[in-house]
C-alpha positions as CSV (number, residue, x, y, z in Angstrom):
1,X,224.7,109.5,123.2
2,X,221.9,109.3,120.3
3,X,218.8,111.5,120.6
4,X,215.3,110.6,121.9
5,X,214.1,110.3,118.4
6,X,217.1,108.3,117.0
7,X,216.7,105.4,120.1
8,X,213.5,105.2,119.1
9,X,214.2,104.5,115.5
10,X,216.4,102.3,116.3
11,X,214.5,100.1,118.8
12,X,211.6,99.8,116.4
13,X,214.3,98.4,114.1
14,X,215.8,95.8,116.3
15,X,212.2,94.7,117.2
16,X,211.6,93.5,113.6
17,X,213.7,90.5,113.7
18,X,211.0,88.6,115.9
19,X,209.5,85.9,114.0
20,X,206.0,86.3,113.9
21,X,204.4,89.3,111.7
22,X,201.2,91.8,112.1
23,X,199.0,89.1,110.4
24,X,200.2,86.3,113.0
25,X,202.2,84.2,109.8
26,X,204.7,82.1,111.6
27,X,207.5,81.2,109.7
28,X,207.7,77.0,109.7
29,X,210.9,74.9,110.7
30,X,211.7,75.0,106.7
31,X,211.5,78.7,106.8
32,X,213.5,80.1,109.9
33,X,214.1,83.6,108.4
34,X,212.0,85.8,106.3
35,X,214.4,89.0,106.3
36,X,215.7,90.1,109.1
37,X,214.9,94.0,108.3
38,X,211.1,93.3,108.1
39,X,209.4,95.6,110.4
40,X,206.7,94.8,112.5
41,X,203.9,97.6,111.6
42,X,200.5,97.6,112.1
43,X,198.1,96.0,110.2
44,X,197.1,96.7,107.1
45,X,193.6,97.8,106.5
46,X,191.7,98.0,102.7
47,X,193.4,101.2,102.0
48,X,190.4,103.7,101.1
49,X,190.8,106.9,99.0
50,X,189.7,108.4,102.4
51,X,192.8,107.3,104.2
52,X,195.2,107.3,101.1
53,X,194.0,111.5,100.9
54,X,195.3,111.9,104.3
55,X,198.6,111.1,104.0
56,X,201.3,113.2,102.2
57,X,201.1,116.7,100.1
58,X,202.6,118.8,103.2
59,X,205.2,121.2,103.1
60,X,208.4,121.3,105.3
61,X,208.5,124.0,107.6
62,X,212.3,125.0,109.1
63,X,213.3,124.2,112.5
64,X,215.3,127.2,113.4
65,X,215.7,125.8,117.3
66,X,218.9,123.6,116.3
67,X,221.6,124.0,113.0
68,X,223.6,121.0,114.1
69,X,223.0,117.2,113.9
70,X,224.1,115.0,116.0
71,X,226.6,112.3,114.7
72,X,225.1,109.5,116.3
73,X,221.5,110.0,115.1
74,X,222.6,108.6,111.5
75,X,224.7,105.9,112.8
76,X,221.8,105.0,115.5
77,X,219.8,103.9,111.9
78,X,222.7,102.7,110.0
79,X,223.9,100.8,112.8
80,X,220.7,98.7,113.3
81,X,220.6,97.1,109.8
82,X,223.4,94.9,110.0
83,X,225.1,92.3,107.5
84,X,222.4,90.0,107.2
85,X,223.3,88.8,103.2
86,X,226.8,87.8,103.4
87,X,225.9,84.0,104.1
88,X,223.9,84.0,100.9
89,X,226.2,86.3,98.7
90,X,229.2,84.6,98.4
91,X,227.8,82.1,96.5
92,X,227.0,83.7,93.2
93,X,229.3,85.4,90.4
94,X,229.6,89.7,90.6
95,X,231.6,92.1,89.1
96,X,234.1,93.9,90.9
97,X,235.1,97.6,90.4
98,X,236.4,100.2,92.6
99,X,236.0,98.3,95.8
100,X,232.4,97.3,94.9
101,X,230.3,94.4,93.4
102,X,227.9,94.7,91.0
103,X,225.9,92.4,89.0
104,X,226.5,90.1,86.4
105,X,223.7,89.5,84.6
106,X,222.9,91.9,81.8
107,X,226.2,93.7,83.4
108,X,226.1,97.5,83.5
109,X,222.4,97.7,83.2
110,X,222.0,98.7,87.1
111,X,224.6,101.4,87.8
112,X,225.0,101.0,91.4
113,X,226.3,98.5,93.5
114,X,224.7,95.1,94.9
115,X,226.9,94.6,97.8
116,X,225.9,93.9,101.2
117,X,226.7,97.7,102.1
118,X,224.3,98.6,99.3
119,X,221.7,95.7,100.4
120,X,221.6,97.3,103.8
121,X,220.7,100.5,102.2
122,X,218.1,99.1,100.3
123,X,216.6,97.7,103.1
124,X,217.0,100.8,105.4
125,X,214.8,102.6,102.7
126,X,212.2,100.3,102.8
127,X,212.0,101.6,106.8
128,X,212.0,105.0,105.5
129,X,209.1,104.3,103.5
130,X,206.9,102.8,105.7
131,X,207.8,105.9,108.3
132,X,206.5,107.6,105.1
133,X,203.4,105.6,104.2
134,X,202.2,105.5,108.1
135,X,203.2,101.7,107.9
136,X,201.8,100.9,104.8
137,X,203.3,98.7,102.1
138,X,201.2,100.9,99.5
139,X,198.7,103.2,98.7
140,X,196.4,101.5,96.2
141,X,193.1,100.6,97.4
142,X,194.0,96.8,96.8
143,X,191.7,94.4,98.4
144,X,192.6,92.4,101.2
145,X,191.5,89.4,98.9
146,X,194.5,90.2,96.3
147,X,195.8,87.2,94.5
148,X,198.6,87.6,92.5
149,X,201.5,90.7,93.5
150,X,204.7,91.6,91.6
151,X,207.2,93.1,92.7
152,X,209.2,94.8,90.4
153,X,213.1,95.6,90.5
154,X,212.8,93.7,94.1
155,X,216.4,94.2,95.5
156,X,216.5,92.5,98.3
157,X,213.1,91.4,98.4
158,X,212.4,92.9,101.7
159,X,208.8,94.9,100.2
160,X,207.7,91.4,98.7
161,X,208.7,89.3,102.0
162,X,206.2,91.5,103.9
163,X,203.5,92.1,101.4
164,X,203.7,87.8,101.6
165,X,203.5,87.9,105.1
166,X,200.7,90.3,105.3
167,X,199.0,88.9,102.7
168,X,199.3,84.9,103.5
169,X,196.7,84.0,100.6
170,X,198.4,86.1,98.2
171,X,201.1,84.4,95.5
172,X,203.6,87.4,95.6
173,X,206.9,87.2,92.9
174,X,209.6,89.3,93.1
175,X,211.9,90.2,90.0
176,X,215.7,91.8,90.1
177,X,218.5,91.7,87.9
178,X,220.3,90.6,91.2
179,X,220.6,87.9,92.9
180,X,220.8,88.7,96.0
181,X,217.2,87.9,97.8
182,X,217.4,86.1,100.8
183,X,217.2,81.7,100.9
184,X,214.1,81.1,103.5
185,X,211.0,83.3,102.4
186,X,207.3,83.1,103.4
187,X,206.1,80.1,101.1
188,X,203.7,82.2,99.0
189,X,207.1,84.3,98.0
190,X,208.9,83.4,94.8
191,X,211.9,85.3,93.4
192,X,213.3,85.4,89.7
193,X,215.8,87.0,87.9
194,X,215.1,88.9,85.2
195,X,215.3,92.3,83.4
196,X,211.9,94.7,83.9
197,X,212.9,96.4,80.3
198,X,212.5,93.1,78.6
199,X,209.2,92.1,77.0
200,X,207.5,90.6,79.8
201,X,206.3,87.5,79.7
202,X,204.2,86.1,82.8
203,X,202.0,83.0,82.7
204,X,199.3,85.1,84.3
205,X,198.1,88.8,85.0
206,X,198.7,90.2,88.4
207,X,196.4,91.8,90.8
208,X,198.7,94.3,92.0
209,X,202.0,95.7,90.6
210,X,204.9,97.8,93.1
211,X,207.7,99.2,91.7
212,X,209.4,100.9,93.9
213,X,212.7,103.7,93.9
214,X,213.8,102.7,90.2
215,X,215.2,106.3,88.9
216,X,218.6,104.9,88.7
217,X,217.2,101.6,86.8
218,X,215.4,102.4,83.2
219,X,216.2,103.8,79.9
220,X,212.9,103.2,78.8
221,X,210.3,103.6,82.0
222,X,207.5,104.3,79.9
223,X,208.3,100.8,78.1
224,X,208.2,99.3,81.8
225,X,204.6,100.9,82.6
226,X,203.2,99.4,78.9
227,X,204.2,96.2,80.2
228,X,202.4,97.0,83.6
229,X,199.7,97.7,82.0
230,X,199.7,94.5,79.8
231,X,200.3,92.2,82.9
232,X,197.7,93.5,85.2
233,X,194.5,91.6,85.1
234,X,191.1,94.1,84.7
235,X,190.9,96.3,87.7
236,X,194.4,95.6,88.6
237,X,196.5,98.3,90.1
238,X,199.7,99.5,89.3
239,X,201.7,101.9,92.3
240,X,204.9,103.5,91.7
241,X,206.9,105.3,94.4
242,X,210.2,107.0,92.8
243,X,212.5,109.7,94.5
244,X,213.6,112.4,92.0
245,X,217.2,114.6,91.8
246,X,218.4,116.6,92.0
247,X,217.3,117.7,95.5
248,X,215.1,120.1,96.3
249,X,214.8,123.4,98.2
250,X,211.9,126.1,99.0
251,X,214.6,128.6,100.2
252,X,218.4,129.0,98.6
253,X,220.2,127.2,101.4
254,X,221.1,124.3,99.5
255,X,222.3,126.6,96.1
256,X,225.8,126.6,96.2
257,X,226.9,123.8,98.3
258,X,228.7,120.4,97.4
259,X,225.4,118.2,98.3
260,X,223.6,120.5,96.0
261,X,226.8,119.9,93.1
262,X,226.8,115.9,94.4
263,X,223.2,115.8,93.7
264,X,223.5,117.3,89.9
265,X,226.0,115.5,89.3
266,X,224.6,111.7,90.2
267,X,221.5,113.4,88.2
268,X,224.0,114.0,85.3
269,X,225.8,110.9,85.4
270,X,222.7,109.0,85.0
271,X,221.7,111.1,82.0
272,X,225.0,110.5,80.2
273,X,223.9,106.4,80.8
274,X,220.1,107.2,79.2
275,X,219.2,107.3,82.9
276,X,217.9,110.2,84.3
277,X,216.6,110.6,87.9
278,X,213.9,112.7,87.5
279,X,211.2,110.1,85.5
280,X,209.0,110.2,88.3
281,X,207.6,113.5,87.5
282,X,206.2,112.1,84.2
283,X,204.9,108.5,86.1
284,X,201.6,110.3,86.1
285,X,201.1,111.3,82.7
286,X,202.9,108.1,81.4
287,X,200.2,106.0,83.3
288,X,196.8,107.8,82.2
289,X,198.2,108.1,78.6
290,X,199.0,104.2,78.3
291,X,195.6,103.6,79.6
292,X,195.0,103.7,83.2
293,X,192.2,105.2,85.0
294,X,191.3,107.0,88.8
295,X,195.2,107.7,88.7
296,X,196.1,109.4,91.7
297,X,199.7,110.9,92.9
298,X,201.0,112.2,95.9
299,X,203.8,114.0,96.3
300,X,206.0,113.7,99.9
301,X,208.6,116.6,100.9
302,X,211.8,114.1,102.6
303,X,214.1,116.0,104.1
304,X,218.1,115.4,104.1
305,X,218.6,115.8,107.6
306,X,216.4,116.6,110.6
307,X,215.7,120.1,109.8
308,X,212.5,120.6,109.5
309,X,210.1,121.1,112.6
310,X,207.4,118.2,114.0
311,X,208.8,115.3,115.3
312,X,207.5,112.7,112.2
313,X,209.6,114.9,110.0
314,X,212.7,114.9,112.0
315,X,212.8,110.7,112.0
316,X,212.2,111.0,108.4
317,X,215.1,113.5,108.0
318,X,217.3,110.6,110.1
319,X,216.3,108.1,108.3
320,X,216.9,109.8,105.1
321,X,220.3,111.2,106.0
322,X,221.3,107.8,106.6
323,X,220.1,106.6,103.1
324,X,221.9,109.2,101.8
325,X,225.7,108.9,103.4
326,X,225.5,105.1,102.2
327,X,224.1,106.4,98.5
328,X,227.2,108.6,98.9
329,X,229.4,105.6,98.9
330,X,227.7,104.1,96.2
331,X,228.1,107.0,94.5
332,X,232.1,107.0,93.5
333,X,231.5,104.6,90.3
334,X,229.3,107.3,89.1
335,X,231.9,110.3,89.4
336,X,234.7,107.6,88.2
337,X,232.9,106.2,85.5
338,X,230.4,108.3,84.4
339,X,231.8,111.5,84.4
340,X,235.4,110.6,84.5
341,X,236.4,112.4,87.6
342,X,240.1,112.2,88.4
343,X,240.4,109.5,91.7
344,X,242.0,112.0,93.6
345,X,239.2,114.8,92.9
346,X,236.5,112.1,93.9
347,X,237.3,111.0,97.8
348,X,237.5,114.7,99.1
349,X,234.4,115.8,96.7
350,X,232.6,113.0,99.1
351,X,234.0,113.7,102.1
352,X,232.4,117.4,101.8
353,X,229.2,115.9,101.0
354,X,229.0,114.0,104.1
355,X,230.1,117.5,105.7
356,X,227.0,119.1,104.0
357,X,224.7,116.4,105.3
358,X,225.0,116.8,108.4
359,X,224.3,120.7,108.2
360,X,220.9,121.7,109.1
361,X,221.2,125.1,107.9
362,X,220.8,123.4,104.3
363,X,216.9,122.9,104.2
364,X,217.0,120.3,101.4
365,X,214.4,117.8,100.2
366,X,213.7,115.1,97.8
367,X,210.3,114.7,96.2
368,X,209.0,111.4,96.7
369,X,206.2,110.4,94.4
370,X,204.1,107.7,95.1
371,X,201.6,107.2,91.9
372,X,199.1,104.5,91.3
373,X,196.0,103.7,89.0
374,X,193.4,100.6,88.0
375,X,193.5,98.9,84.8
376,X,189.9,99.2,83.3
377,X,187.4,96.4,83.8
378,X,186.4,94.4,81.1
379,X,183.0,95.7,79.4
380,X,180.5,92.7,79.9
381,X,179.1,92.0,76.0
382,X,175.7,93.7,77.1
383,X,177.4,96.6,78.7
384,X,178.6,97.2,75.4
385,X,175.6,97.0,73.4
């Protein structure tokens, strides 16, 4: 039997397959599906740098009550995002390797997969960070007017879908290397496919730019915030929200263990591809240096499991610790590929991870950085003497 806090969870899941969102956009006969992972939150209000201070910047405190987690809190999450891409997948061209697709265009640029098991994850993240954001799609003070949205690196397009929804006057776009969006969308939702370290080149500026969990994605982020910068109108905002590995720990539970050599190595592996997963940290400076102003960061502490104490921080553990035995998975290509593991070392390396993830005794963490900032406003000829 799954916990209190993981029924929960999961109802709140289910419930977002309904077909009417927070803003009361009701999909038409043309459109019977948005996404079916869309959660139903509540509505947004003009995010203030009141409200935007009072989220985030704590510091997990241990739970000593309980060391073990229970099986079925991870697969009460996992469990509630089910298949809902295969109808649309099978009709375009991946690559296959080691029991997983990835994509074809610009092949290898992406290093993890884009199968459905992957698109699940992706969308079971986008729950996590709305658990994290107190519902919010973002942090940037955008106004409830906003116009034109991008949304970078969409995956599924679940982020974009519900920005759309919330936003029914907004033109929102969504780009991806892959794919693998879903057919019906609201009608102010377009997707395209194209590669975020290209020179972009838009037929207008946007409003408001997301880019969202990416530290797998770039060679060159600072190159992607340039173009950011370029394609947001005058007082435009970019937001970035990134995860960085390895993990984290305040004590030295997690030194030692195979989640703690897992983490270094995915962290490695990236490096070795130009790919490192610790950008984030520099998103900040990146972002004031290219030219953007009032930029603000906070910093979340998202623990592996449930371990630390206070109930918000225990879902966010589960939903995390779900993310991250999928990520697992998705892992093997790295360890194959990247560092050349033998097959045989790999499965019971990943195995032991799993076995680590589930310990509570390991007080692990990843930083999650959510940073954002306005493009300048135009000086008026008289402002400028």
């Amino acid at each position: 039997m799954s916990s209190p806090s993981a029924d929960l969870i999961a109802d709140e899941s289910r419930a977002s397959s309904g077909n009417m969102d927070n803003r009361g956009y009701t999909p038409s006969a043309t459109e019977p599906l948005t996404h079916a992972n869309v959660d139903n939150v509540p509505d947004d209000k003009l995010m203030t740098e009141a409200s935007a201070s009072s989220i985030g910047d704590s510091i997990l405190e241990v739970d000593h009550s309980s060391s073990t987690q229970d099986d079925s809190d991870t697969h009460s999450i996992a469990s509630s995002f089910s298949s809902t891409h295969s109808a649309t997948s099978s009709v375009y061209d991946f690559v296959e390797e080691h029991g997983r697709t990835y994509h074809k265009y610009k092949e290898g640029k992406y290093v993890l997969p884009n199968d459905v098991e992957e698109q699940n994850r992706l969308d079971l993240q986008h729950q996590l960070v709305l658990k994290l954001l107190d519902g919010r799609l973002q942090l940037a003070p955008i106004p409830a007017t906003v116009q034109n949205v991008l949304d970078v690196a969409t995956g599924t397009g679940i982020w974009a879908i519900e920005f759309a929804q919330r936003y029914p006057e907004a033109s929102v776009t969504g780009t991806d290397l892959s794919p693998i969006q879903p057919e019906y969308v609201p009608a102010n939702c377009q997707f395209e496919i194209d590669d975020a370290e290209d020179e972009w080149v838009f037929s207008r500026k946007f409003d408001f730019i997301h880019i969202r969990f990416v530290m797998t994605c770039f060679a060159n982020p600072r190159f992607v915030i340039e173009q950011a910068y370029q394609a947001c109108a005058p007082g435009g905002y970019l937001e970035m929200q990134d995860g960085v590995f390895p993990l984290h720990c305040h004590d030295d539970s997690l030194e030692g263990t195979v989640l703690d050599a897992w983490a270094k190595s995915c962290h490695e592996a990236g490096t070795k591809v130009g790919r490192p997963w610790n950008n984030a940290v520099n998103y900040k400076r990146w972002m004031e240096e290219i030219g953007f102003e009032d930029v603000k960061e906070k910093i979340f502490e998202v623990p592996t499991n449930p371990w630390p104490k206070g109930r918000r921080a225990k879902e966010l553990g589960m939903w995390f610790n779900a993310d991250l035995s999928e990520a697992r998975s998705a892992s093997k290509v790295l360890l194959l590929k990247m560092l050349q593991w033998p097959p045989e070392k790999v499965e019971p390396f990943l195995e032991e991870v799993m076995i680590d993830l589930r310990k509570k005794e390991i007080h692990a963490y990843m930083p999650i950085h959510v940073v954002y900032g306005r493009k300048p406003l135009l000086k008026s000829a008289s402002a400028s003497g």
